[in-house]
C-alpha positions in Angstrom: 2.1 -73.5 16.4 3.6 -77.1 16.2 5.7 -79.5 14.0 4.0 -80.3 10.8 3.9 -84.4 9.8 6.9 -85.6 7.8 4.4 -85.6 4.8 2.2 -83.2 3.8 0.0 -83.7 1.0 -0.2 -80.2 -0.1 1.4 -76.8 -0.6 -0.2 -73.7 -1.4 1.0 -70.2 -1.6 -1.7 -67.9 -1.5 -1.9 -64.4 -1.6 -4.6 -62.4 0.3 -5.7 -58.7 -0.3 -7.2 -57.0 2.6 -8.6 -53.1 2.6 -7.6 -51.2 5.5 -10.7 -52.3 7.9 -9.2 -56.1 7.0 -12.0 -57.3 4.8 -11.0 -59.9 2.6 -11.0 -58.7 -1.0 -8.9 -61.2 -3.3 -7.8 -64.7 -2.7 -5.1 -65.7 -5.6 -2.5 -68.8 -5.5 0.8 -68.3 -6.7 1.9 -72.3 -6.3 -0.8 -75.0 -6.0 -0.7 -78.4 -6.2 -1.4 -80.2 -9.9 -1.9 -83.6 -7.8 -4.5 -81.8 -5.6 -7.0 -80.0 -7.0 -9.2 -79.9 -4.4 -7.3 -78.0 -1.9 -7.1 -74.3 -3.4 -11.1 -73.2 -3.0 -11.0 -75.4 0.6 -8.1 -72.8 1.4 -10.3 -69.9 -0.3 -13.5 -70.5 1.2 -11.8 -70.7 4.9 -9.9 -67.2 4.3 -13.1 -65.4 2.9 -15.0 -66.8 6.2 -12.6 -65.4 8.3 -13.0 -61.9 7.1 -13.0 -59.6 8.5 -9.0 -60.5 9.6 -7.7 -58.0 11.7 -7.1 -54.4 10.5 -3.1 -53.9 9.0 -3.7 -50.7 11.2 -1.4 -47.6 9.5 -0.3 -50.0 6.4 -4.0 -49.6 5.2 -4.6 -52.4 1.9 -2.2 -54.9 2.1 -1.1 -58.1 0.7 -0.5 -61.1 2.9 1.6 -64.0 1.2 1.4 -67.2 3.2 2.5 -70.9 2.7 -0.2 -73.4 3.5 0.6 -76.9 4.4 -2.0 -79.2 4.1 -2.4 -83.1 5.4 -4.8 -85.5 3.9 -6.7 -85.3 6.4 -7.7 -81.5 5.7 -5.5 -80.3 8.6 -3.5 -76.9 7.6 -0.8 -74.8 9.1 0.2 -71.8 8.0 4.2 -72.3 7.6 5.2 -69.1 9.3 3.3 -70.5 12.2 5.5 -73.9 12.1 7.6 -75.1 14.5 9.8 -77.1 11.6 8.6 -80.5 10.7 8.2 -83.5 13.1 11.0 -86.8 11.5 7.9 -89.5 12.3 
């Protein structure tokens, strides 16, 4: 958690389909950024590496639906992680 920089140079909604053992099977954007191509498989590549995530328990499959923010210096936060957004 933390404040995010005043700017961010991206933002990504992405969409993440886990089975019920929390392996990683679809990665999909819903918004990404026209101006920053690049940032949507960098986003990809880190959620399939992080599969397994952890198991959504008696939900079984399930969809997460997160807001990325991206700097451009390839730092991220997840925005339900953010603490709001720092003025400077």
């Amino acid at each position: 958690k933390g404040k995010i920089p005043p700017l961010v140079y991206a933002v990504v909604v992405v969409e993440t389909d886990i089975d019920a053992s929390g392996n990683v099977l679809r990665v999909e954007f819903s918004r990404t950024p026209s101006h920053a191509p690049e940032v949507p498989p960098l986003i990809a590549d880190l959620i399939r590496k992080a599969s397994p995530l952890p198991s959504p328990g008696k939900l079984g499959a399930h969809t997460y639906v997160d807001t990325w923010l991206w700097d451009k210096g390839g730092n991220f936060q997840l925005d339900s992680r953010t603490l709001g957004q720092r003025s400077r």
